[in-house]
PDBQT receptor file of N, H, CA, C and O in Angstrom, charges set to zero:
ATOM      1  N   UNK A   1     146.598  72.192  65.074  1.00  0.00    +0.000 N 
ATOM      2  CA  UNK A   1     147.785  71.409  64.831  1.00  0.00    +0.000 C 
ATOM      3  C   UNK A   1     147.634  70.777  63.451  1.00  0.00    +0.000 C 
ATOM      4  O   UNK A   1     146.567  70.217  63.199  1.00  0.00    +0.000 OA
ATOM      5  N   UNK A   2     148.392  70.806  62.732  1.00  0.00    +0.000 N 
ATOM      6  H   UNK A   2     149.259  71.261  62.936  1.00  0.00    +0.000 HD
ATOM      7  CA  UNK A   2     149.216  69.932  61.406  1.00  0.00    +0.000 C 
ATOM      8  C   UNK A   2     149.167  68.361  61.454  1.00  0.00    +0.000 C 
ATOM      9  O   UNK A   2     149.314  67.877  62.577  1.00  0.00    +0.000 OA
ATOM     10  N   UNK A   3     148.989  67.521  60.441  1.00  0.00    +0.000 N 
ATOM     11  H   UNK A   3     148.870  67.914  59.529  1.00  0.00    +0.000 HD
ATOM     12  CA  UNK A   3     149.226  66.440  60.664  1.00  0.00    +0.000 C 
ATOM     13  C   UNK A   3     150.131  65.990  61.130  1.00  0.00    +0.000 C 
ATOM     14  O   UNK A   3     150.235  65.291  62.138  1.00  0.00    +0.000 OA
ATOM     15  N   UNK A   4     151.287  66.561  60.037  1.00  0.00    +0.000 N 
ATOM     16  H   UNK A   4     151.202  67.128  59.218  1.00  0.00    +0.000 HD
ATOM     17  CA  UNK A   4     152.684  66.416  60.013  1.00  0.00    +0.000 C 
ATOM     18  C   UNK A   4     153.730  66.702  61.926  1.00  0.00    +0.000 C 
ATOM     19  O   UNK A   4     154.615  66.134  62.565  1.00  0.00    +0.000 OA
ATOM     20  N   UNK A   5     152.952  67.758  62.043  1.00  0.00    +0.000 N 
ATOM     21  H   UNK A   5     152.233  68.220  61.524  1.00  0.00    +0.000 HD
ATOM     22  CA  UNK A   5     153.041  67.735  64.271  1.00  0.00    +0.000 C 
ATOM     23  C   UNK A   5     152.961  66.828  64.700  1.00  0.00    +0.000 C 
ATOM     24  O   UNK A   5     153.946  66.239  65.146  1.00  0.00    +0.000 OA
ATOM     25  N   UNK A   6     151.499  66.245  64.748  1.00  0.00    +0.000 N 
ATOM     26  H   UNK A   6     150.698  66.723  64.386  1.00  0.00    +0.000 HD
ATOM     27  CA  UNK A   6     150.737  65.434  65.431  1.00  0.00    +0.000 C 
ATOM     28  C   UNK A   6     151.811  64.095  65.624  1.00  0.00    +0.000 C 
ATOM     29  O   UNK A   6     152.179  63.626  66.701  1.00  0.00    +0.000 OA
ATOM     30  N   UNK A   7     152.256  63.553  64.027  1.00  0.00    +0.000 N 
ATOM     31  H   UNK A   7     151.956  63.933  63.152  1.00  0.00    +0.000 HD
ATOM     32  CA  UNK A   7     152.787  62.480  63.875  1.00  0.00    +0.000 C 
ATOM     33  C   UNK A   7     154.169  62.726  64.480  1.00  0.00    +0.000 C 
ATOM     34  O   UNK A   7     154.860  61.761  64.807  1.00  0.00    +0.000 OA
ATOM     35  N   UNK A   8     154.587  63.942  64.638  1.00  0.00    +0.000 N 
ATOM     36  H   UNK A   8     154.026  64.726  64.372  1.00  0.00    +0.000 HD
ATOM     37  CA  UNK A   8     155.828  63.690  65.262  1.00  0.00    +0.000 C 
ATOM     38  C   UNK A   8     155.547  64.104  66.625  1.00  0.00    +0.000 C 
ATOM     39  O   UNK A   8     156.673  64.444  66.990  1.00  0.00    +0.000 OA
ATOM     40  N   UNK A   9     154.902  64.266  67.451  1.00  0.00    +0.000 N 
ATOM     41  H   UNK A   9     153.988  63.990  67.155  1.00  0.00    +0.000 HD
ATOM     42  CA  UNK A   9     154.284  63.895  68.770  1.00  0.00    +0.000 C 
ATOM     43  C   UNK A   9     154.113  62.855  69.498  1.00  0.00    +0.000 C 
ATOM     44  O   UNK A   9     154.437  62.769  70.683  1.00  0.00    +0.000 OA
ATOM     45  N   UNK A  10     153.350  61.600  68.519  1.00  0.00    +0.000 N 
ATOM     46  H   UNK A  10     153.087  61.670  67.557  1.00  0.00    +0.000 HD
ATOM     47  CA  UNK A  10     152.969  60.601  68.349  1.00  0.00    +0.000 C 
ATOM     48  C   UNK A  10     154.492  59.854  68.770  1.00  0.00    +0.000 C 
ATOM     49  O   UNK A  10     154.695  59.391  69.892  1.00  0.00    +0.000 OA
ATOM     50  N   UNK A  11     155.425  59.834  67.745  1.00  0.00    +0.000 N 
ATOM     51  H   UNK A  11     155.260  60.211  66.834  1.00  0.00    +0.000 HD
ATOM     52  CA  UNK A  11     156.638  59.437  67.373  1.00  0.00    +0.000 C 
ATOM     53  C   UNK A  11     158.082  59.878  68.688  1.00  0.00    +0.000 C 
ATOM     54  O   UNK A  11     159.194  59.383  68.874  1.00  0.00    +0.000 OA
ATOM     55  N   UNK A  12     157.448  60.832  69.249  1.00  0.00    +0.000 N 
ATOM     56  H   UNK A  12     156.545  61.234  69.097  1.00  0.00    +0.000 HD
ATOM     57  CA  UNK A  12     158.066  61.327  70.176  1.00  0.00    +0.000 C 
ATOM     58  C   UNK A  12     158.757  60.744  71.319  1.00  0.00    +0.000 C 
ATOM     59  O   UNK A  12     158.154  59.847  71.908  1.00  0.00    +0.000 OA
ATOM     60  N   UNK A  13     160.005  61.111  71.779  1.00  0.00    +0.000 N 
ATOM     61  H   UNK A  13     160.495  61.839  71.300  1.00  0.00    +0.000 HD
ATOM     62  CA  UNK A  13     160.664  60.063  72.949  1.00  0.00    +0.000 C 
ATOM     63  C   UNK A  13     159.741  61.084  74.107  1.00  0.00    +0.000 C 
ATOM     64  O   UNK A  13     158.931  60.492  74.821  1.00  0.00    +0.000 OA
ATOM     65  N   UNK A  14     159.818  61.875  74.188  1.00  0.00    +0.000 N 
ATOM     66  H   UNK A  14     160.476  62.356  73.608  1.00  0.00    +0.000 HD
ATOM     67  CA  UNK A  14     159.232  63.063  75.230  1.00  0.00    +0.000 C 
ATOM     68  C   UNK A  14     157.964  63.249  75.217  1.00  0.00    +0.000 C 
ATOM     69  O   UNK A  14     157.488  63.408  74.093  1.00  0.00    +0.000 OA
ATOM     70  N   UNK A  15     156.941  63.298  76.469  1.00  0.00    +0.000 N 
ATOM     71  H   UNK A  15     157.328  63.169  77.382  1.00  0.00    +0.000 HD
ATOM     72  CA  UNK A  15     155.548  63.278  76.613  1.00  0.00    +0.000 C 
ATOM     73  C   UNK A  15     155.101  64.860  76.396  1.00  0.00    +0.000 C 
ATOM     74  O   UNK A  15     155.055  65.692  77.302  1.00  0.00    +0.000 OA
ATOM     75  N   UNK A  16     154.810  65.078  75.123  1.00  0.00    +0.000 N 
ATOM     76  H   UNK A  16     154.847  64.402  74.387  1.00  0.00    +0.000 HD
ATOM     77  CA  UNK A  16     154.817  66.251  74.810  1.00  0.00    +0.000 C 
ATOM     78  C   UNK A  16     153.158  66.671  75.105  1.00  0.00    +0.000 C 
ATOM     79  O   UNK A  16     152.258  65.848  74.932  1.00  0.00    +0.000 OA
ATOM     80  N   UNK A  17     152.936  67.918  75.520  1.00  0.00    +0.000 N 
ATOM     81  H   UNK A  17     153.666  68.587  75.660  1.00  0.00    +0.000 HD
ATOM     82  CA  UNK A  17     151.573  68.273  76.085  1.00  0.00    +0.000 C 
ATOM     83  C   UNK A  17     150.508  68.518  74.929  1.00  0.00    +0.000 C 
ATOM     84  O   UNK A  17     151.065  69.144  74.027  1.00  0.00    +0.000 OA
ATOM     85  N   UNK A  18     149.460  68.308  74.693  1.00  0.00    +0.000 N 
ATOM     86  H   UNK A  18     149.007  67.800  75.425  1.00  0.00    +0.000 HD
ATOM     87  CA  UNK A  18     148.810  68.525  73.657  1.00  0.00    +0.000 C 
ATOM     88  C   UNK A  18     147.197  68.505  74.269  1.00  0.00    +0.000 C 
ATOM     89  O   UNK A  18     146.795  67.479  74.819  1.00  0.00    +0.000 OA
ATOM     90  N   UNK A  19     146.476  69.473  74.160  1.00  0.00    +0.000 N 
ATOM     91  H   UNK A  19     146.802  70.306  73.713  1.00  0.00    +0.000 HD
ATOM     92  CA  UNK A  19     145.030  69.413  74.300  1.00  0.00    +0.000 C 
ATOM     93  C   UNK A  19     143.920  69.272  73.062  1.00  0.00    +0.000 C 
ATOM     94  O   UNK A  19     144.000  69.655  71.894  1.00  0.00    +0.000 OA
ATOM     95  N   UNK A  20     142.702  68.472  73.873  1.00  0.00    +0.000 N 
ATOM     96  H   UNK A  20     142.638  68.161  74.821  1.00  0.00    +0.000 HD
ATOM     97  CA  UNK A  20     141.747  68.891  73.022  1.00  0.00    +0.000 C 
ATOM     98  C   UNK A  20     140.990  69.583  73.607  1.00  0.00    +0.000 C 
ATOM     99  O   UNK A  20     140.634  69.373  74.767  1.00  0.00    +0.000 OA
ATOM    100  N   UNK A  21     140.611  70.542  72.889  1.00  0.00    +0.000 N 
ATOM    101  H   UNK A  21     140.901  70.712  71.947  1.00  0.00    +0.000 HD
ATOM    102  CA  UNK A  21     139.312  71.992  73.918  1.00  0.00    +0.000 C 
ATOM    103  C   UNK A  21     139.306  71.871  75.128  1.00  0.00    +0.000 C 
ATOM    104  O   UNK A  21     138.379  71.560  75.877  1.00  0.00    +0.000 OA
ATOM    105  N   UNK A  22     141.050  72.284  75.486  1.00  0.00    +0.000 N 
ATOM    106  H   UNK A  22     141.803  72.537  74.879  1.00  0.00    +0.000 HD
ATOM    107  CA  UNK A  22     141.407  72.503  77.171  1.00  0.00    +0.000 C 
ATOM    108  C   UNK A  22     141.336  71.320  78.350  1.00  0.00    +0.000 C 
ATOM    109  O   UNK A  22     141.445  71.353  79.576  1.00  0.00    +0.000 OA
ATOM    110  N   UNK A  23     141.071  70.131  77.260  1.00  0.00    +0.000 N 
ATOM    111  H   UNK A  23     140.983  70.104  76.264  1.00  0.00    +0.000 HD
ATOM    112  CA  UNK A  23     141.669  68.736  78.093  1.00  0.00    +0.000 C 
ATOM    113  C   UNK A  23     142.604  68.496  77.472  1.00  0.00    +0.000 C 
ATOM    114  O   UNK A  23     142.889  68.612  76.280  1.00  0.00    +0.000 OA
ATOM    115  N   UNK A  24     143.410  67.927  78.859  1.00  0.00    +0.000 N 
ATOM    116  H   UNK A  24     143.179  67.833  79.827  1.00  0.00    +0.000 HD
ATOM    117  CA  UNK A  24     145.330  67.307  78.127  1.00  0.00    +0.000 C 
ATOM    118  C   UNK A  24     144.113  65.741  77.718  1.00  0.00    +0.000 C 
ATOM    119  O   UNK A  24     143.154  65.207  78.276  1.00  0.00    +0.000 OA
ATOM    120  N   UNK A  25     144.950  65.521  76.369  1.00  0.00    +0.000 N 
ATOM    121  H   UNK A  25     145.729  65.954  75.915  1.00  0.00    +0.000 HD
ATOM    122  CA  UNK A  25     145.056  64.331  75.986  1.00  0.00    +0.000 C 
ATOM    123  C   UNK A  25     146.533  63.675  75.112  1.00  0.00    +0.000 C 
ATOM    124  O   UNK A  25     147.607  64.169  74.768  1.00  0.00    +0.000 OA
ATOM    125  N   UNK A  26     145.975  62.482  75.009  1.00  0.00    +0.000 N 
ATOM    126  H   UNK A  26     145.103  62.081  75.289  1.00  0.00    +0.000 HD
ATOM    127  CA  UNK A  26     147.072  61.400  74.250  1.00  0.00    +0.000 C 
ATOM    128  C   UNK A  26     146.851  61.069  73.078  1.00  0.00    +0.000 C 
ATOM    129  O   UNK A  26     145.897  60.322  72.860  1.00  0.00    +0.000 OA
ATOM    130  N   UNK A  27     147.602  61.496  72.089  1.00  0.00    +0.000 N 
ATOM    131  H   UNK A  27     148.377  62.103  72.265  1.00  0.00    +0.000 HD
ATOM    132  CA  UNK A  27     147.113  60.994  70.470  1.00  0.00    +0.000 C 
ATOM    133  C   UNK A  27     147.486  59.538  70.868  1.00  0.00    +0.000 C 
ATOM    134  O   UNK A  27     148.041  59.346  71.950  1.00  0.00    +0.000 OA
ATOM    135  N   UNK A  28     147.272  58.756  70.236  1.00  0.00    +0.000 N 
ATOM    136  H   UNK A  28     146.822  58.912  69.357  1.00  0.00    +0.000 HD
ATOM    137  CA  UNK A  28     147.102  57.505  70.368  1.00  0.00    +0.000 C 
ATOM    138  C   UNK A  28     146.980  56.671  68.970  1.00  0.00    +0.000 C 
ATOM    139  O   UNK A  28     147.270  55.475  68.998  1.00  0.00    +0.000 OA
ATOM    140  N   UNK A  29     146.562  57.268  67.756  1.00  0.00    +0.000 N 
ATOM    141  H   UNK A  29     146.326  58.240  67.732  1.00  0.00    +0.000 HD
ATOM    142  CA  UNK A  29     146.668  57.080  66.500  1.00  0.00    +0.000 C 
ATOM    143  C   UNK A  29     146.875  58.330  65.514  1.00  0.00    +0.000 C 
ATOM    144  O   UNK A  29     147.004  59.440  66.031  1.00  0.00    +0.000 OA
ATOM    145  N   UNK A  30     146.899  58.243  64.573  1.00  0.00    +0.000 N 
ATOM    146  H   UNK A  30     146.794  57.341  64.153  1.00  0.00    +0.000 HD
ATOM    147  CA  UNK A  30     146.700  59.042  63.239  1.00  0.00    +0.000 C 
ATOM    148  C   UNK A  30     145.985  58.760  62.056  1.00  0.00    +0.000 C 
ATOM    149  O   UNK A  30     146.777  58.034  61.455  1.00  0.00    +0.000 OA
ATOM    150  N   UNK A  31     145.234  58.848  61.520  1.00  0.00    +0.000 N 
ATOM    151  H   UNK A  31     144.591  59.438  62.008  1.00  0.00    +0.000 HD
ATOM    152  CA  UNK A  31     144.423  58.820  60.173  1.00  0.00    +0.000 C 
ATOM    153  C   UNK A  31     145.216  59.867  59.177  1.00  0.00    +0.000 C 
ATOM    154  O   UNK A  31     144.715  60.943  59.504  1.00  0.00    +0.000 OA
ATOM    155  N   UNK A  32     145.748  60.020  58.604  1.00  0.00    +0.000 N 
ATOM    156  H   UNK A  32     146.155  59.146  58.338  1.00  0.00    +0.000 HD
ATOM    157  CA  UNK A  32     146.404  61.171  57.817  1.00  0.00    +0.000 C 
ATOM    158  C   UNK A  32     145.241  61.481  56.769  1.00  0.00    +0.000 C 
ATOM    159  O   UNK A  32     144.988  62.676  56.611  1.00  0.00    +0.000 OA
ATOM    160  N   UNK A  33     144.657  60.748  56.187  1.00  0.00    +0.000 N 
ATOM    161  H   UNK A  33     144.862  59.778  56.315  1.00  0.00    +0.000 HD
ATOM    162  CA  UNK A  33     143.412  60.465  55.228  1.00  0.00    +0.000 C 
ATOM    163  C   UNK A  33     142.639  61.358  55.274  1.00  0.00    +0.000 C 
ATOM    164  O   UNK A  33     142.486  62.278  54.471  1.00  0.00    +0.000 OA
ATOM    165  N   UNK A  34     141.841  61.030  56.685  1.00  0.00    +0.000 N 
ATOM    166  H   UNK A  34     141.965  60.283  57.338  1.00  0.00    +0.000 HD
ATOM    167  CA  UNK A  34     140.994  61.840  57.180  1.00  0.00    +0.000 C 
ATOM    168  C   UNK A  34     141.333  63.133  58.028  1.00  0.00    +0.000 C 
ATOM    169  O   UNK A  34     140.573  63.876  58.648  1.00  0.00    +0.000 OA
ATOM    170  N   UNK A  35     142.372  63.164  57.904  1.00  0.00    +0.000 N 
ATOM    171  H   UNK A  35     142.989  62.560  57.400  1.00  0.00    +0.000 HD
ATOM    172  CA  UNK A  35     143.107  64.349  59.221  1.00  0.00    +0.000 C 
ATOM    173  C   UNK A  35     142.303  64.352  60.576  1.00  0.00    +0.000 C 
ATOM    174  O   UNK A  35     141.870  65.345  61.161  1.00  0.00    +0.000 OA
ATOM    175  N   UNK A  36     142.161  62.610  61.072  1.00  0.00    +0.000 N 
ATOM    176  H   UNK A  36     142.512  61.803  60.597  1.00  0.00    +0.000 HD
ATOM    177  CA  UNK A  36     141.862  62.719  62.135  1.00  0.00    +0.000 C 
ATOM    178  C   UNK A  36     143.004  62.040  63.271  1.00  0.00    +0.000 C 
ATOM    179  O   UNK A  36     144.208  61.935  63.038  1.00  0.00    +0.000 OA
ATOM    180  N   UNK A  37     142.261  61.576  64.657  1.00  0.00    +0.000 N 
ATOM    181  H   UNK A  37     141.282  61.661  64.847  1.00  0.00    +0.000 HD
ATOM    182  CA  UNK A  37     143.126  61.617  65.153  1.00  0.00    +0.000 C 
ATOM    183  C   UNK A  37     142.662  60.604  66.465  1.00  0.00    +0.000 C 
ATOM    184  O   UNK A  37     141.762  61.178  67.078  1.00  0.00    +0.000 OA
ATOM    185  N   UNK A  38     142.925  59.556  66.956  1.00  0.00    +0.000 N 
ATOM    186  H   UNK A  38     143.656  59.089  66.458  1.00  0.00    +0.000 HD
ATOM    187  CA  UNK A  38     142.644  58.923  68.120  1.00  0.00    +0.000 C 
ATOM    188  C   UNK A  38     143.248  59.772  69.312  1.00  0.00    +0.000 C 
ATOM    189  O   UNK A  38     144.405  60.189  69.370  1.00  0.00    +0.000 OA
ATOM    190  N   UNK A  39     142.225  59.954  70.275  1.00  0.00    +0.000 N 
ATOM    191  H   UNK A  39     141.285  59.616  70.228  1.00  0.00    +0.000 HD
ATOM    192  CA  UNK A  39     142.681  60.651  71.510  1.00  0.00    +0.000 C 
ATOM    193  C   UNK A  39     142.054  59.689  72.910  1.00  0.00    +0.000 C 
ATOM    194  O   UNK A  39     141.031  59.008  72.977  1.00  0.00    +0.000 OA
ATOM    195  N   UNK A  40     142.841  59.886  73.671  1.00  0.00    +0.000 N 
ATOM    196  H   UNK A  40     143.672  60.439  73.616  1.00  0.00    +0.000 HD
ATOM    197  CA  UNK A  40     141.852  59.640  75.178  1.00  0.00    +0.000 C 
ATOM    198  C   UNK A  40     142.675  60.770  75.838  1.00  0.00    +0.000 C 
ATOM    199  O   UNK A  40     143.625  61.455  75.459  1.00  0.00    +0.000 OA
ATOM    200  N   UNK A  41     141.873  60.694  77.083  1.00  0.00    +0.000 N 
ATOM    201  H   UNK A  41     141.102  60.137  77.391  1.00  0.00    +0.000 HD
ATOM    202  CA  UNK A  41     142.144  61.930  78.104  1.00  0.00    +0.000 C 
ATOM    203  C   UNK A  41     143.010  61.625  78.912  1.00  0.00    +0.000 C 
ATOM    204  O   UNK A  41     142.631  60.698  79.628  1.00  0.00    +0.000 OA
ATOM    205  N   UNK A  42     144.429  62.126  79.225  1.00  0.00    +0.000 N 
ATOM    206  H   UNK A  42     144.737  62.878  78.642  1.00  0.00    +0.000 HD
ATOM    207  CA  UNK A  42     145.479  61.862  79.396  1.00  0.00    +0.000 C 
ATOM    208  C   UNK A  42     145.121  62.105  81.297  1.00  0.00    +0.000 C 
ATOM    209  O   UNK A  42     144.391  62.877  81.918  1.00  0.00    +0.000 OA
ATOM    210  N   UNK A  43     146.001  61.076  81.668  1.00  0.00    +0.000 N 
ATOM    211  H   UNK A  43     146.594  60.448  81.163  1.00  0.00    +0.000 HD
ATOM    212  CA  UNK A  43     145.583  60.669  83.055  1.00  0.00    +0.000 C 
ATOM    213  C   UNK A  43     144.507  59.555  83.718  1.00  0.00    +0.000 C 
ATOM    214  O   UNK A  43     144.585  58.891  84.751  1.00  0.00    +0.000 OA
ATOM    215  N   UNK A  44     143.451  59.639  82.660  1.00  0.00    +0.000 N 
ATOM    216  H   UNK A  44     143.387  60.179  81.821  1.00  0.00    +0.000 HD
ATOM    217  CA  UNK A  44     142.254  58.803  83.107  1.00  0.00    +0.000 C 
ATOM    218  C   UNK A  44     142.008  57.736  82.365  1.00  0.00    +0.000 C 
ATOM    219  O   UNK A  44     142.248  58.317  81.306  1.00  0.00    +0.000 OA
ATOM    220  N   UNK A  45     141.746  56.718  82.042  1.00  0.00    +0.000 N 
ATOM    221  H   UNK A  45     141.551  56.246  82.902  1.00  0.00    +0.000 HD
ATOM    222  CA  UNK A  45     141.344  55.506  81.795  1.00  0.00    +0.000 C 
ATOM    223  C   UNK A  45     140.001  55.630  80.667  1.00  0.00    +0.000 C 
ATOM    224  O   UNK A  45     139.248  54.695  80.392  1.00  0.00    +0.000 OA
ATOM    225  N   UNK A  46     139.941  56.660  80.253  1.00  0.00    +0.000 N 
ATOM    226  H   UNK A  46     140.552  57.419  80.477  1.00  0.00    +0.000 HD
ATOM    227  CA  UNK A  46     139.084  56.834  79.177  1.00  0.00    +0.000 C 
ATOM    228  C   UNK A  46     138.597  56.550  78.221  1.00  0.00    +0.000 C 
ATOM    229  O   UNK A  46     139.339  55.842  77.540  1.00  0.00    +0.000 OA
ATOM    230  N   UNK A  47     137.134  56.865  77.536  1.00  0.00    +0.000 N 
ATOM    231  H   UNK A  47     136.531  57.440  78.090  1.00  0.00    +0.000 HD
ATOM    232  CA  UNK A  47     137.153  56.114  76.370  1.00  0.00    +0.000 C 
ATOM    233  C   UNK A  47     137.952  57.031  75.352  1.00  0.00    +0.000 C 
ATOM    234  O   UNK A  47     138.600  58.044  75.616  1.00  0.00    +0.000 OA
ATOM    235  N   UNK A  48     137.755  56.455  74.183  1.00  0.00    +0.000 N 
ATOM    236  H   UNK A  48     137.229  55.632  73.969  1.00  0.00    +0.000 HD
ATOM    237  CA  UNK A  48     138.875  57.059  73.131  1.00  0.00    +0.000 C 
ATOM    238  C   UNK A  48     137.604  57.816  72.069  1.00  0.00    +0.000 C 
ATOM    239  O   UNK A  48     136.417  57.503  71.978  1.00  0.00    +0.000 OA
ATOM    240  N   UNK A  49     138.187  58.642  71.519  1.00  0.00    +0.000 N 
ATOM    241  H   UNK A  49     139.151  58.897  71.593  1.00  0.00    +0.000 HD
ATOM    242  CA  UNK A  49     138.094  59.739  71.230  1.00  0.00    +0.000 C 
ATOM    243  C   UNK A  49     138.053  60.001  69.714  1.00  0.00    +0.000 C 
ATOM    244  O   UNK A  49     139.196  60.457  69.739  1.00  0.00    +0.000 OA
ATOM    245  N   UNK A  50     137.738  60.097  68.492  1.00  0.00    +0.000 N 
ATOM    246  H   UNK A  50     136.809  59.726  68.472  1.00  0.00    +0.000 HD
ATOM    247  CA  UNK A  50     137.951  60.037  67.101  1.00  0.00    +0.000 C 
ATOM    248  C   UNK A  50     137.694  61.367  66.959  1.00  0.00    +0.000 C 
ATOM    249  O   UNK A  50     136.494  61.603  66.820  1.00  0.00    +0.000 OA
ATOM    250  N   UNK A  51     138.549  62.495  66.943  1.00  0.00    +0.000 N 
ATOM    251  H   UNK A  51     139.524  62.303  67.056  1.00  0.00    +0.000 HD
ATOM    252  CA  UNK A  51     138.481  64.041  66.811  1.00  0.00    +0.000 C 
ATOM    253  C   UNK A  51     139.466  64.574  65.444  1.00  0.00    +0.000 C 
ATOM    254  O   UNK A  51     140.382  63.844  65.063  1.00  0.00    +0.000 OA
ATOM    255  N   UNK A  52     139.292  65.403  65.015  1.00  0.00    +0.000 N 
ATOM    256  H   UNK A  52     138.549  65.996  65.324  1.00  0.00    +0.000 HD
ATOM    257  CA  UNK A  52     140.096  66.419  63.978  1.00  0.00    +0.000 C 
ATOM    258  C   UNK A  52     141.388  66.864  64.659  1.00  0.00    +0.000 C 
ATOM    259  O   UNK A  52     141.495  67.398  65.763  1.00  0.00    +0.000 OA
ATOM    260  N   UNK A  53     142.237  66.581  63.891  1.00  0.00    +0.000 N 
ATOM    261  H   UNK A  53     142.150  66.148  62.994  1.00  0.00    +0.000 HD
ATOM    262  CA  UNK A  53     143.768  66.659  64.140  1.00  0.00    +0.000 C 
ATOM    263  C   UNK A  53     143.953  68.776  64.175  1.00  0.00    +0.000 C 
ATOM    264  O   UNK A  53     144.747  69.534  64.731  1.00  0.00    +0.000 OA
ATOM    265  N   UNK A  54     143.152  68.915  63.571  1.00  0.00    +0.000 N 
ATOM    266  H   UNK A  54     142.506  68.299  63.119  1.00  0.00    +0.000 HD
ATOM    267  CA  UNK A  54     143.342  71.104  63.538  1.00  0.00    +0.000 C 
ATOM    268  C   UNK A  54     142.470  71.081  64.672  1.00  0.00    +0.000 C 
ATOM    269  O   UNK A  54     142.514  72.196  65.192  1.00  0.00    +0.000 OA
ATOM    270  N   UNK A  55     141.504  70.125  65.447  1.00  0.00    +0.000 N 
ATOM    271  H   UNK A  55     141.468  69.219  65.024  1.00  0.00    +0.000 HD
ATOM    272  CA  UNK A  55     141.199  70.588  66.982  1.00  0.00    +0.000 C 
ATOM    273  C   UNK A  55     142.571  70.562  68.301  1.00  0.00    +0.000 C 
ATOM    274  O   UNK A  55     142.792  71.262  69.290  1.00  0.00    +0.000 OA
ATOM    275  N   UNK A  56     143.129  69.609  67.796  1.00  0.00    +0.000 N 
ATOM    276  H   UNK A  56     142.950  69.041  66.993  1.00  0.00    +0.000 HD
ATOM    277  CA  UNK A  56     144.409  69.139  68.827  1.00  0.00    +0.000 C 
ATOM    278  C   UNK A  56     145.433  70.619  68.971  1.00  0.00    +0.000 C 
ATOM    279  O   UNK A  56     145.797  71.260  67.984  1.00  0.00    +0.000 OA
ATOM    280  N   UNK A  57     145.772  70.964  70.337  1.00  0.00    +0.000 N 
ATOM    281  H   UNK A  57     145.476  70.444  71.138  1.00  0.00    +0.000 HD
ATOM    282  CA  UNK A  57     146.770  71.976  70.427  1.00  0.00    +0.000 C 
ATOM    283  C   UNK A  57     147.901  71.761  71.530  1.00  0.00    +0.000 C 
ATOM    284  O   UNK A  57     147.842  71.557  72.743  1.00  0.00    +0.000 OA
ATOM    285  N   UNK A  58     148.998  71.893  70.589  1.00  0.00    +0.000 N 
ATOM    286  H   UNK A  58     149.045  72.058  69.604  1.00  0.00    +0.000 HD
ATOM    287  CA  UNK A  58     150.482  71.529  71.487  1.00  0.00    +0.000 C 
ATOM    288  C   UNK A  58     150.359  72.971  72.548  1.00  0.00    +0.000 C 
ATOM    289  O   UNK A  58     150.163  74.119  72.150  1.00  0.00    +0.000 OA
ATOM    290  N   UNK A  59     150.485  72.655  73.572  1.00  0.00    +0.000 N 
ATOM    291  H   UNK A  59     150.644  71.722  73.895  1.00  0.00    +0.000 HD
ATOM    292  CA  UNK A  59     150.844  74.023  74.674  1.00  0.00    +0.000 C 
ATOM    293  C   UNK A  59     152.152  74.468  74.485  1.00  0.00    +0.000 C 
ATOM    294  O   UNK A  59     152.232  75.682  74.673  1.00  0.00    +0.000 OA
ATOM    295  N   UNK A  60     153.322  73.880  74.152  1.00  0.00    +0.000 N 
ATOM    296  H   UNK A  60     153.257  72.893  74.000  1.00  0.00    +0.000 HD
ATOM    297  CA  UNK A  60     154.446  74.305  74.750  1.00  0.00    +0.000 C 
ATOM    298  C   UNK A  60     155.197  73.251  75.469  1.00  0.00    +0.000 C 
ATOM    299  O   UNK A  60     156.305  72.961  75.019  1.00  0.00    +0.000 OA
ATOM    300  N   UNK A  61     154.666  72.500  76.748  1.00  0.00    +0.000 N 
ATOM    301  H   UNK A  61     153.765  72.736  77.114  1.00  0.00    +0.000 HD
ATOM    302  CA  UNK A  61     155.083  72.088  77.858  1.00  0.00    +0.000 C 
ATOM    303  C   UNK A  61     155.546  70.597  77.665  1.00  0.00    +0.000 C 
ATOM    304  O   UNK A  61     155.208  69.974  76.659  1.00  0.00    +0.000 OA
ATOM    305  N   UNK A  62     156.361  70.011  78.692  1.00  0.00    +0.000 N 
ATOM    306  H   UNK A  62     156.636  70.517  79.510  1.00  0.00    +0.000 HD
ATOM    307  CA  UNK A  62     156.566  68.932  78.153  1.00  0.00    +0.000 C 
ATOM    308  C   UNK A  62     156.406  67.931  79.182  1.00  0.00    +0.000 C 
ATOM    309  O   UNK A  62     157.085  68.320  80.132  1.00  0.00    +0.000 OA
ATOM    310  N   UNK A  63     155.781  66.707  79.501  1.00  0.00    +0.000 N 
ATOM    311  H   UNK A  63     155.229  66.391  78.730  1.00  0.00    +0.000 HD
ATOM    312  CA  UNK A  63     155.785  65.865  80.801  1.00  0.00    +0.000 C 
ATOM    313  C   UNK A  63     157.230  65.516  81.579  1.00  0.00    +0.000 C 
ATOM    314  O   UNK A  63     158.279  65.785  80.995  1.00  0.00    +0.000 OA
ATOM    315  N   UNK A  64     157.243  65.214  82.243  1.00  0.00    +0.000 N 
ATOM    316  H   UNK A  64     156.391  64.995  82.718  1.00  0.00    +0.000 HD
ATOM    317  CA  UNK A  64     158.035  64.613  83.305  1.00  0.00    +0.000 C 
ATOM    318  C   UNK A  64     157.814  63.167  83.832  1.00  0.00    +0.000 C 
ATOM    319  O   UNK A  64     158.523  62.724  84.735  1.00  0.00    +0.000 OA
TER     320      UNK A  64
């Protein structure tokens, strides 16, 4: 994924699906700087996550 995605994900009215290495997660910030990216693991109460925004992948799908 693109920065420029990410942030409009982020920005999004719709819970748009996005993984990191086949866990759904939640961007939660953006670094554009660093092309990174705050994540936690979507569903769980997790800790958070400081990963590369080109690891993050939109599926397609969209929450409900």
């Amino acid at each position: 994924m693109n920065v420029n995605r990410a942030k409009e994900i982020l920005l999004s009215d719709q819970e748009i699906a996005v993984h990191y290495h086949g866990i759904p997660v939640w961007i939660e910030n953006i670094d554009e700087t660093s092309s990174k990216s705050v994540v936690s693991e979507r569903g769980i109460h997790s800790e958070r996550q400081i990963v590369q925004i080109n690891d993050l992948e939109e599926t397609g799908e969209y929450y409900t």
